[in-house]
C-alpha positions as a Python dict, from the first residue, in 0.01 Angstrom:
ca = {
    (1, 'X'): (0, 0, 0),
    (2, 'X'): (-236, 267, 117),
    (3, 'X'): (-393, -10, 353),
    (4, 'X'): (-77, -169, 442),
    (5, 'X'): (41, 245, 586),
    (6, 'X'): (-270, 304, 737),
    (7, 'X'): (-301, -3, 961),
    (8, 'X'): (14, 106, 1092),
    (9, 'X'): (-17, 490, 1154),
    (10, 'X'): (51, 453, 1551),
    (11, 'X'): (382, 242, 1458),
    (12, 'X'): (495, 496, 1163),
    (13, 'X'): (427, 768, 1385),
    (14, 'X'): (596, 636, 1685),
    (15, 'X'): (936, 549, 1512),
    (16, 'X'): (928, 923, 1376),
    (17, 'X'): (849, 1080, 1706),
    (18, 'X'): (1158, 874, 1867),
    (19, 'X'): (1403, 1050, 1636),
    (20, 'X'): (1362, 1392, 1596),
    (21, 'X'): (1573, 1619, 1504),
    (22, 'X'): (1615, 2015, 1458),
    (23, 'X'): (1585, 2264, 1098),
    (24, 'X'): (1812, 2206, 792),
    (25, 'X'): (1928, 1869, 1039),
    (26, 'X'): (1649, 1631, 969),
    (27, 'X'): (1909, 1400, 769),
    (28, 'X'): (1788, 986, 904),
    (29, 'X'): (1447, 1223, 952),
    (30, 'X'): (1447, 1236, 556),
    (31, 'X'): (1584, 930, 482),
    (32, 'X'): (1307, 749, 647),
    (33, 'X'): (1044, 977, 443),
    (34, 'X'): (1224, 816, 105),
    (35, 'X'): (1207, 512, 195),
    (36, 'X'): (859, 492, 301),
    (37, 'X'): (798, 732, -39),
    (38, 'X'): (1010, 450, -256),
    (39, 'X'): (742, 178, -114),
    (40, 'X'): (461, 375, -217),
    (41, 'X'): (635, 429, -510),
    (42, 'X'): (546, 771, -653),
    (43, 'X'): (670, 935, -983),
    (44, 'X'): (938, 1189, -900),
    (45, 'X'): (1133, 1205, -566),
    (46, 'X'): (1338, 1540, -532),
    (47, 'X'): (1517, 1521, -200),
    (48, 'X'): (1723, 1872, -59),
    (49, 'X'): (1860, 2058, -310),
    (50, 'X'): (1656, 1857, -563),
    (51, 'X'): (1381, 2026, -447),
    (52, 'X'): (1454, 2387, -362),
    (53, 'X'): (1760, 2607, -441),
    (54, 'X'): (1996, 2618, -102),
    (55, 'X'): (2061, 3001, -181),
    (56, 'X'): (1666, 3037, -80),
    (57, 'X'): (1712, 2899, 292),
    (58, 'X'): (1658, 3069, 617),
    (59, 'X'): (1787, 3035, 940),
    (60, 'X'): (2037, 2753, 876),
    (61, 'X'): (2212, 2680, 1175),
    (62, 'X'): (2636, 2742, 1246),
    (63, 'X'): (2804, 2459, 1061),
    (64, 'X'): (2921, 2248, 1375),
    (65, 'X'): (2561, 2154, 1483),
    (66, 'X'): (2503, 2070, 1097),
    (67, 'X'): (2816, 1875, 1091),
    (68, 'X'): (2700, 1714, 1460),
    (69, 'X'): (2386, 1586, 1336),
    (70, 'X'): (2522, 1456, 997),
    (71, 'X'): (2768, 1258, 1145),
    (72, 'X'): (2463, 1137, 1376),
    (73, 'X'): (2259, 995, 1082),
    (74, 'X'): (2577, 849, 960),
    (75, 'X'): (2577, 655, 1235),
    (76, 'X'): (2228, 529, 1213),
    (77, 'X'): (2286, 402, 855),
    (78, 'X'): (2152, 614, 632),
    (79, 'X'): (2236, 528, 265),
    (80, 'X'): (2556, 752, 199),
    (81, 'X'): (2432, 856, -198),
    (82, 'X'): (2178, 1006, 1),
    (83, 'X'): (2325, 1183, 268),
    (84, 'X'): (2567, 1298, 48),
    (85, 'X'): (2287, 1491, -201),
    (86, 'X'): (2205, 1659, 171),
    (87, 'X'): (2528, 1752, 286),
    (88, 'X'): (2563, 2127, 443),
    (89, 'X'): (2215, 2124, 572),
    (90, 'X'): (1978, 2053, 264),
    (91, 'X'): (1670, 1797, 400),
    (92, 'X'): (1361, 1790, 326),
    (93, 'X'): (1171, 1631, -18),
    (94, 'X'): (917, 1639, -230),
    (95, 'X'): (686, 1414, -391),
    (96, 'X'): (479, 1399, -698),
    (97, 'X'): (197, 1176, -839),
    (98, 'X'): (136, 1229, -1206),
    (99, 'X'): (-212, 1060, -1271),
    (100, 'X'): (-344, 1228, -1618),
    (101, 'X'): (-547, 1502, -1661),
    (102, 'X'): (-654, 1719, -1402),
    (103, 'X'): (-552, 2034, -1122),
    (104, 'X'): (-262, 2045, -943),
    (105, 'X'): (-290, 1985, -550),
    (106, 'X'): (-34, 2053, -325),
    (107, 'X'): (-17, 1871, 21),
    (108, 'X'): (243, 2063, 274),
    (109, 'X'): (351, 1863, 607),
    (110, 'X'): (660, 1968, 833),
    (111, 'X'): (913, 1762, 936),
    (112, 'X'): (1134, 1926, 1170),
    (113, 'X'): (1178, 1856, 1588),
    (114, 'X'): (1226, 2123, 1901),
    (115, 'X'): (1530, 2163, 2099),
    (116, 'X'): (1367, 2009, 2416),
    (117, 'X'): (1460, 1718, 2643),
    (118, 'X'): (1134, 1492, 2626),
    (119, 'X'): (971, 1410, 2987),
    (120, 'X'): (1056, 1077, 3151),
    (121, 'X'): (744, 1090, 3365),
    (122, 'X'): (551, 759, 3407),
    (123, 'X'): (215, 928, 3271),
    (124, 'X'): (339, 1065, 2968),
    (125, 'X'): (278, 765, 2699),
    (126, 'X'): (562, 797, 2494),
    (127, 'X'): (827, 695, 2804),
    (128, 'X'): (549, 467, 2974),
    (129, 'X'): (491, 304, 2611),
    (130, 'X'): (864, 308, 2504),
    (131, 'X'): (906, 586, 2201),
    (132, 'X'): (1036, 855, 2374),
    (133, 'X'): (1306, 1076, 2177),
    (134, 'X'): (1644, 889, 2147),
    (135, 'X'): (1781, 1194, 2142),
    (136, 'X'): (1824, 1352, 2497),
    (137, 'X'): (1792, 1679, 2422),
    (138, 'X'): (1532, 1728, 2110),
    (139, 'X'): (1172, 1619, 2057),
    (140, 'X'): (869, 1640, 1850),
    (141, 'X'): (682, 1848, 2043),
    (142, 'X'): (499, 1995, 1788),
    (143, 'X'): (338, 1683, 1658),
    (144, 'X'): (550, 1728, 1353),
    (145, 'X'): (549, 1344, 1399),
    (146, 'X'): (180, 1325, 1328),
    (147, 'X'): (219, 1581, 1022),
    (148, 'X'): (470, 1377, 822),
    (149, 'X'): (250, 1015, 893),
    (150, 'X'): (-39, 1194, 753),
    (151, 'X'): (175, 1318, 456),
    (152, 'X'): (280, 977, 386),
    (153, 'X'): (-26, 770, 401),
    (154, 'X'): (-216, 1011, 207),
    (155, 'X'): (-12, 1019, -69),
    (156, 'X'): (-53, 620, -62),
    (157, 'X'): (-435, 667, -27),
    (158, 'X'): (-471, 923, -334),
    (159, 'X'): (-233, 660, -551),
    (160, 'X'): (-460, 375, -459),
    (161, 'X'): (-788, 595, -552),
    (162, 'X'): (-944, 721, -853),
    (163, 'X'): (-798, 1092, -880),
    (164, 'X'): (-729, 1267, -1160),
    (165, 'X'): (-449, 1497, -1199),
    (166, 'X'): (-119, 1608, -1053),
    (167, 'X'): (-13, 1585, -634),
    (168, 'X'): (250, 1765, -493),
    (169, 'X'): (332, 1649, -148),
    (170, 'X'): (631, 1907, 60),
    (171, 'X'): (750, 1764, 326),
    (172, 'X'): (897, 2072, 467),
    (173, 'X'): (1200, 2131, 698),
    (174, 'X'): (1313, 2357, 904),
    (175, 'X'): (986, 2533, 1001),
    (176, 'X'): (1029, 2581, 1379),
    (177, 'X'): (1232, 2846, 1292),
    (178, 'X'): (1066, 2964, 999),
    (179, 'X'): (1346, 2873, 725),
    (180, 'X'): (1225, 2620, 521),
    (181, 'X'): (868, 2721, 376),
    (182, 'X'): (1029, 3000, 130),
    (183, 'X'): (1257, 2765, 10),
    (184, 'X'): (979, 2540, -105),
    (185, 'X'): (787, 2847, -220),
    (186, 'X'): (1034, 2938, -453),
    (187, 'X'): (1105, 2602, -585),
    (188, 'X'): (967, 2481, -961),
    (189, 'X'): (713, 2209, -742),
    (190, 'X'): (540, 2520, -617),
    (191, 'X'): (461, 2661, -974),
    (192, 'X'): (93, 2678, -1117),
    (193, 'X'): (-92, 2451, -803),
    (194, 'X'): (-450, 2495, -825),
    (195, 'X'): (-496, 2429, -459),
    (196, 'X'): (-288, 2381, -178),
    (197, 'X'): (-360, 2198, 177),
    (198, 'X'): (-149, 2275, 471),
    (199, 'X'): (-233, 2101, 793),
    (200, 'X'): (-146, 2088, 1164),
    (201, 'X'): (-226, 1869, 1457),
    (202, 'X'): (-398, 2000, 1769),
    (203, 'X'): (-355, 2367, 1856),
    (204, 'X'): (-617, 2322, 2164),
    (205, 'X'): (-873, 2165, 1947),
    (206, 'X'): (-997, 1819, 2077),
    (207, 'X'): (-980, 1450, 1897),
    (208, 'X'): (-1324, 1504, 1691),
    (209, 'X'): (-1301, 1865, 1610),
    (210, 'X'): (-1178, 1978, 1271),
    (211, 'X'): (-1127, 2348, 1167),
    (212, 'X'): (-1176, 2387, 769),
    (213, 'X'): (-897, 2661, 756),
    (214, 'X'): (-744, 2899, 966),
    (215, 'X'): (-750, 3291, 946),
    (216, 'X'): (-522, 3615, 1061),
    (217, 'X'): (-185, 3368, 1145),
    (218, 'X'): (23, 3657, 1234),
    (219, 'X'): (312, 3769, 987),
    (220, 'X'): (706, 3747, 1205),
    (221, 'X'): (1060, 3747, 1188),
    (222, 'X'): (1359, 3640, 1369),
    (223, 'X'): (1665, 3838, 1426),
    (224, 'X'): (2002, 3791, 1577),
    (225, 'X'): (2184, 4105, 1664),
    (226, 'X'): (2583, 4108, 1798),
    (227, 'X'): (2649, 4517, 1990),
    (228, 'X'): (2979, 4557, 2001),
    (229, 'X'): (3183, 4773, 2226),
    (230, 'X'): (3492, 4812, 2426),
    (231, 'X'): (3613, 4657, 2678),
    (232, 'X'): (3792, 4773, 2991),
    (233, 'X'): (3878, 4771, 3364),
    (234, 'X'): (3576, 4822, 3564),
    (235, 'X'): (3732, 4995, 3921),
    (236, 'X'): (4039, 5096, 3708),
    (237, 'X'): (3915, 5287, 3419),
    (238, 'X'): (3602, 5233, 3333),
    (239, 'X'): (3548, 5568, 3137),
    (240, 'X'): (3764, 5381, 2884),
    (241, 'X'): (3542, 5121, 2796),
    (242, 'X'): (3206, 5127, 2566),
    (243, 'X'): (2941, 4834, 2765),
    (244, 'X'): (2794, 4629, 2518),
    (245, 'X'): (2517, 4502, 2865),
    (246, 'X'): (2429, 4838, 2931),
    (247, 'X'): (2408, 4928, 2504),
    (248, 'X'): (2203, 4618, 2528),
    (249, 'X'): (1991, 4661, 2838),
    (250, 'X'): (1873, 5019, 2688),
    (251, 'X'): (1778, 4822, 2387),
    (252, 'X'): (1543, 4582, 2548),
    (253, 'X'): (1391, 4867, 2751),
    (254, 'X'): (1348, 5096, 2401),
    (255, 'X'): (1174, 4793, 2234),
    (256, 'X'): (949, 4661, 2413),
    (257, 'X'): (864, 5026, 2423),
    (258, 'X'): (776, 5047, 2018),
    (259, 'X'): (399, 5215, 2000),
    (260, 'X'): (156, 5039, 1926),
    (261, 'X'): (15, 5062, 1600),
    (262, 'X'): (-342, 5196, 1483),
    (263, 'X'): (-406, 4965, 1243),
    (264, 'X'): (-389, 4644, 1386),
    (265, 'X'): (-197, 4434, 1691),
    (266, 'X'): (194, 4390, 1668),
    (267, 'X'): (400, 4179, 1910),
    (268, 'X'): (826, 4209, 2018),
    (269, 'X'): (1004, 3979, 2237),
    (270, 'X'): (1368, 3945, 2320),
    (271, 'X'): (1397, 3597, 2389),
    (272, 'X'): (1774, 3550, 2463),
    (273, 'X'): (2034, 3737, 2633),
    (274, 'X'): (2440, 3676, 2635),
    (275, 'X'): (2739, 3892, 2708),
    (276, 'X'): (3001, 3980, 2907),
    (277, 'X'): (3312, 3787, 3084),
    (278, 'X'): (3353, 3900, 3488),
    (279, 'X'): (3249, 4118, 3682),
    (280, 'X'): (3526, 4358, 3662),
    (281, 'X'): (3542, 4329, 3277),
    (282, 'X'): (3344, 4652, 3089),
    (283, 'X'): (3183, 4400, 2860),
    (284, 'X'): (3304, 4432, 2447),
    (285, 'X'): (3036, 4187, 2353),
    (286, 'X'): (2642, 4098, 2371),
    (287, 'X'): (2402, 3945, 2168),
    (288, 'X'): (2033, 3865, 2191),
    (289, 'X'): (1786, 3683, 1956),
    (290, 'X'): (1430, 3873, 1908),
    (291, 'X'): (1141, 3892, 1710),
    (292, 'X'): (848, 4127, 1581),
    (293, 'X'): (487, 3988, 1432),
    (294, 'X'): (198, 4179, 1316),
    (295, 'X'): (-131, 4145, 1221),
    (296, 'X'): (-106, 4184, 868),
    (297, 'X'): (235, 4171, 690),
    (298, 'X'): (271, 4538, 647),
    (299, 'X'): (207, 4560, 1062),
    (300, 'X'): (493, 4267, 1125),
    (301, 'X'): (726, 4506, 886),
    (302, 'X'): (625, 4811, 1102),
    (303, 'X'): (692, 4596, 1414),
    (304, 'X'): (1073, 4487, 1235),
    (305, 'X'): (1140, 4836, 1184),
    (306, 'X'): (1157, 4970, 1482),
    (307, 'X'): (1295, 4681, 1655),
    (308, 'X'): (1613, 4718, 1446),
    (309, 'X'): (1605, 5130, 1464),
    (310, 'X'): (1616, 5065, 1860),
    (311, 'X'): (1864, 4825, 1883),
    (312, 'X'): (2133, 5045, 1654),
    (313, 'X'): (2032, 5329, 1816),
    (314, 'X'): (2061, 5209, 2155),
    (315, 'X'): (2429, 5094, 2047),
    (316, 'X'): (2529, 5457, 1934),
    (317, 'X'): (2399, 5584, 2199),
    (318, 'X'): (2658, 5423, 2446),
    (319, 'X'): (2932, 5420, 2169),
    (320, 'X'): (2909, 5038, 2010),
    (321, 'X'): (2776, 4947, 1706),
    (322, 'X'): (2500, 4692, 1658),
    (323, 'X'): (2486, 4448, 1386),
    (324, 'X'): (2171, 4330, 1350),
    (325, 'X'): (2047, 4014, 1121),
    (326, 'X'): (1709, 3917, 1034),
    (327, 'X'): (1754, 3503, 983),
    (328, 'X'): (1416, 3429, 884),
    (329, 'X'): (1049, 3557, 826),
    (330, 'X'): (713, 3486, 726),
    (331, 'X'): (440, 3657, 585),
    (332, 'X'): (7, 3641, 646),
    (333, 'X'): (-156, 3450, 422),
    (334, 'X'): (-530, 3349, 485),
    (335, 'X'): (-724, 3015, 388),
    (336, 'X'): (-955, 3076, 110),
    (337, 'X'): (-1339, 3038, 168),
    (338, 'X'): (-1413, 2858, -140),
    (339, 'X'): (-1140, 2574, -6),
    (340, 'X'): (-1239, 2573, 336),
    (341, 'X'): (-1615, 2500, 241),
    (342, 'X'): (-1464, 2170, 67),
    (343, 'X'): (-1266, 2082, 415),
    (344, 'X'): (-1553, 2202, 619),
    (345, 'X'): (-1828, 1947, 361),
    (346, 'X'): (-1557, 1679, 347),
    (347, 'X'): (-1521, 1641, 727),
    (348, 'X'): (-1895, 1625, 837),
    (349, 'X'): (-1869, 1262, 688),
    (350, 'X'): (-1542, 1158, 804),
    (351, 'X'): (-1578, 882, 1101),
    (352, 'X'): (-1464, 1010, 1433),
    (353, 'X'): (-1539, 1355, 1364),
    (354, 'X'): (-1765, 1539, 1563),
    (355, 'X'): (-1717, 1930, 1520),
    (356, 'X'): (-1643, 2053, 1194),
    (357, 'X'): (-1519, 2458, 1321),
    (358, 'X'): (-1548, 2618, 974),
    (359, 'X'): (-1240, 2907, 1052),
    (360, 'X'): (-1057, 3011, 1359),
    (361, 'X'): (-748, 3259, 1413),
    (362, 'X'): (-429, 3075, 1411),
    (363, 'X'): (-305, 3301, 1697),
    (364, 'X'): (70, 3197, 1607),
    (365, 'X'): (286, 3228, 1277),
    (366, 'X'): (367, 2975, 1034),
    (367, 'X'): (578, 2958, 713),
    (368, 'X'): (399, 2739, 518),
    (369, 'X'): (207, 3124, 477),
    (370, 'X'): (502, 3135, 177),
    (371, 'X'): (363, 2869, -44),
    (372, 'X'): (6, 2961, 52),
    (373, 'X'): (88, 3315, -64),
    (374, 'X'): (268, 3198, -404),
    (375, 'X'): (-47, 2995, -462),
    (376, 'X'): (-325, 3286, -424),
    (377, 'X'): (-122, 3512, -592),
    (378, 'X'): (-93, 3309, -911),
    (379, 'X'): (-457, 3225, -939),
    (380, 'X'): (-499, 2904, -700),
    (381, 'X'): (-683, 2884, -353),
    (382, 'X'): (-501, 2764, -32),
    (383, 'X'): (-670, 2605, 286),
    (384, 'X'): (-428, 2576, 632),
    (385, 'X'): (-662, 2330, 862),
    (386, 'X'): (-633, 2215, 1182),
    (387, 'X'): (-735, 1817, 1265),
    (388, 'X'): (-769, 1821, 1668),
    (389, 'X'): (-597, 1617, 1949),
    (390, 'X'): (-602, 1570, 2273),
    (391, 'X'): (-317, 1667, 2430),
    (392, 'X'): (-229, 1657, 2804),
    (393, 'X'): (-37, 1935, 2791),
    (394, 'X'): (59, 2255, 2574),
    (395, 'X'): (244, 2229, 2250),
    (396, 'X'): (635, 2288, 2309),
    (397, 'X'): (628, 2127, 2618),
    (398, 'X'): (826, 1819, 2735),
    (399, 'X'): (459, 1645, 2783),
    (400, 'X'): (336, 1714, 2464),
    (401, 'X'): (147, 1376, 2318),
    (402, 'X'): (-88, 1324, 2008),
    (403, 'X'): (-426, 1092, 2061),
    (404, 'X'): (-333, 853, 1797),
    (405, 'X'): (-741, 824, 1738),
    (406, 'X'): (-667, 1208, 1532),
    (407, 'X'): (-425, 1001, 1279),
    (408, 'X'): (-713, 785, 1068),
    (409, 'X'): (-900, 1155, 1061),
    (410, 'X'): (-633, 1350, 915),
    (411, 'X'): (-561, 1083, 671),
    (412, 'X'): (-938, 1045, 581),
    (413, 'X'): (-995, 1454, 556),
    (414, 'X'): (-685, 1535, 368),
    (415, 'X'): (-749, 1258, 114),
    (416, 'X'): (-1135, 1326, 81),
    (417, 'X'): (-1064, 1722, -19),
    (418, 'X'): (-777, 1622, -229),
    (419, 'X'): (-1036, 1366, -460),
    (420, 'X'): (-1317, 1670, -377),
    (421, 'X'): (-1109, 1915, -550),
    (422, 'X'): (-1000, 1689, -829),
    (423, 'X'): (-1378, 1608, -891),
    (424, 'X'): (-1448, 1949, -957),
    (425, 'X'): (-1509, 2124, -614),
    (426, 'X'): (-1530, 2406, -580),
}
């Protein structure tokens, strides 16, 4: 079986890339994943709520998208027993090998698209080479796609070897948007694992270069906030009203004011704007959707703080009130030496590697930083590494490709520090 997956990478990867849908939606996205893990045929299969509790989830979206893309995978087939354990939003699965005595590894891969409308452009390979998102308006511009083909065939590759032990494999939704990973972290599967791997595909580093693990992947949060005010007639009376745009506008100014902070770099953005009616209408209503990171945890929660403080205050200020929600967040968590040096020995040898980067900074954030963290802090070590690709253009783009020559090498390295570990190492 492990052969039979890995002469096919390009073809697994390509009918994943051409459906791809968004967090706590990946419904035919999961289905595939249990089918292809029923062919392997591992020893337990926990699929949504299976695998995590619901309660834990972040950022799941309003019920009509859920409902949208649920009817979608309907439509494609997918086996209603199935669909019906994911109803309301819960995707996503887990794996596990049991093979005797040994440590526990855990393997974490993401599953989840982007809300953008893939290129149709004659040079970008997917639409020259026909597996370009069905969709119209999502894509895997992330090279989630990659992620869950390298999930798949090396859990077939560590069931056809030798190891010893337990394997955990997450395949992980919802992590655009940060919501899945502390599901996942909380979960029973994420209990006593001696070593975790989490992995991603490019991030600027060429076909041939591997990075053993990453460090400093900064620590964020997402929030939604609503200001409400009052509305009324703007030539008539409008020292009646209370103007949720101008509570707002002072908000945006106030926060991207926050001080920096001594200790370490923070970063704000408001990334979304909405309110008002017409132009003659003192507006009742605005919302925006923001977000804070830091350095360090402590740095992201400094950064949150103050983001929130200026939007309510900003809202008083000019009489509304602001309601303000964080949706989802993520901690720091760094890759452990003694784990990267496996990585970093392991990929010297692996064919069609060339640079072996022993740590870089992420620059980004990443939930998977929840399951990393719930490993180190019960005793285990954690690697995050990044197998390169060349790419012709940025991720979250609408030209974003993978070099299919990075697939065999993220197979090869994740399965060769899964059987190092198992062997004793470190």
């Amino acid at each position: 079986m492990a052969e039979s997956i890995r002469e096919r990478l390009p073809e697994l990867r390509r009918e994943l890339h051409r459906y791809p849908e968004p967090g706590w939606c990946e419904f035919y996205t999961t289905h595939r994943l249990v089918e292809e893990l029923r062919a392997i045929g591992v020893d337990e299969l926990a699929v949504g709520p299976e695998a995590y509790d619901p309660d834990d989830r972040m950022a799941i979206p309003p019920e009509e998208r859920l409902d949208e893309w649920f009817d979608r995978a309907r439509d494609r087939g997918v086996d209603p027993a199935l669909l019906e354990t994911m109803e309301g939003g819960n995707t996503g699965v887990v794996a596990v090998l049991e093979r005797g005595e040994g440590p526990t590894v855990g393997l974490r891969v993401d599953i989840d698209g982007l809300f953008i409308e893939e290129s149709t452009d004659a040079e970008h390979a997917p639409a020259a080479e026909g597996f370009r998102s069905e969709t119209g308006e999502t894509m895997h511009a992330c090279g989630h796609d990659a992620h869950m083909t390298w999930g798949l065939a090396t859990l077939a590759a560590i069931k056809e070897s030798d190891f010893s032990g337990r394997l955990v494999v997450f395949f992980q939704p919802a992590e655009e948007v940060s919501g899945g990973g502390h599901p996942m972290a909380e979960s029973a599967y994420a209990a006593d694992l001696d070593y975790l791997f989490a992995v991603h595909v490019g991030l600027d580093h060429p076909t041939g270069e591997v990075v053993a693990g990453i460090e400093r992947p900064l620590a964020m949060c997402h929030v939604d906030v609503e200001i409400h005010g009052t509305s009324a007639h703007a030539g008539k009376a409008p020292e009646e009203g209370n103007n949720a745009i101008h509570a707002l506008g002072t908000a945006i100014e106030n926060v991207y004011g926050i001080p920096r902070h001594s200790e370490g770099m923070t970063r704000v953005n408001v990334g979304r704007v909405e309110g008002g009616t017409a132009s003659n209408v003192i507006a009742e209503h605005a919302e925006a959707v923001a977000e804070a990171r830091g350095e360090t945890t402590d740095l992201m929660e400094y950064a949150k703080a103050e983001l929130i403080h200026r939007f309510e205050t900003a809202a008083e200020m000019h009489g509304c009130s602001a309601d303000v929600d964080v949706v989802s967040e993520s901690p720091r968590a760094d890759s452990d030496p003694e784990l990267t040096a496996v990585v970093e020995s392991v990929a010297r040898d692996v064919a069609g590697v060339d640079t072996v980067v022993q740590s870089a900074d992420f620059g980004a954030s990443e939930d998977a930083t929840f399951l990393m963290q719930r490993v180190q802090e019960e005793g285990g070590l954690a690697a995050y590494l990044i197998v390169g690709t060349d790419h012709p253009t940025s991720h979250h783009t609408p030209t974003f490709d993978v070099d299919e020559r990075s697939l065999p090498i993220g197979v090869d390295v994740l399965t060769d520090s899964i059987l190092s570990v198992a062997e004793g190492r470190p």
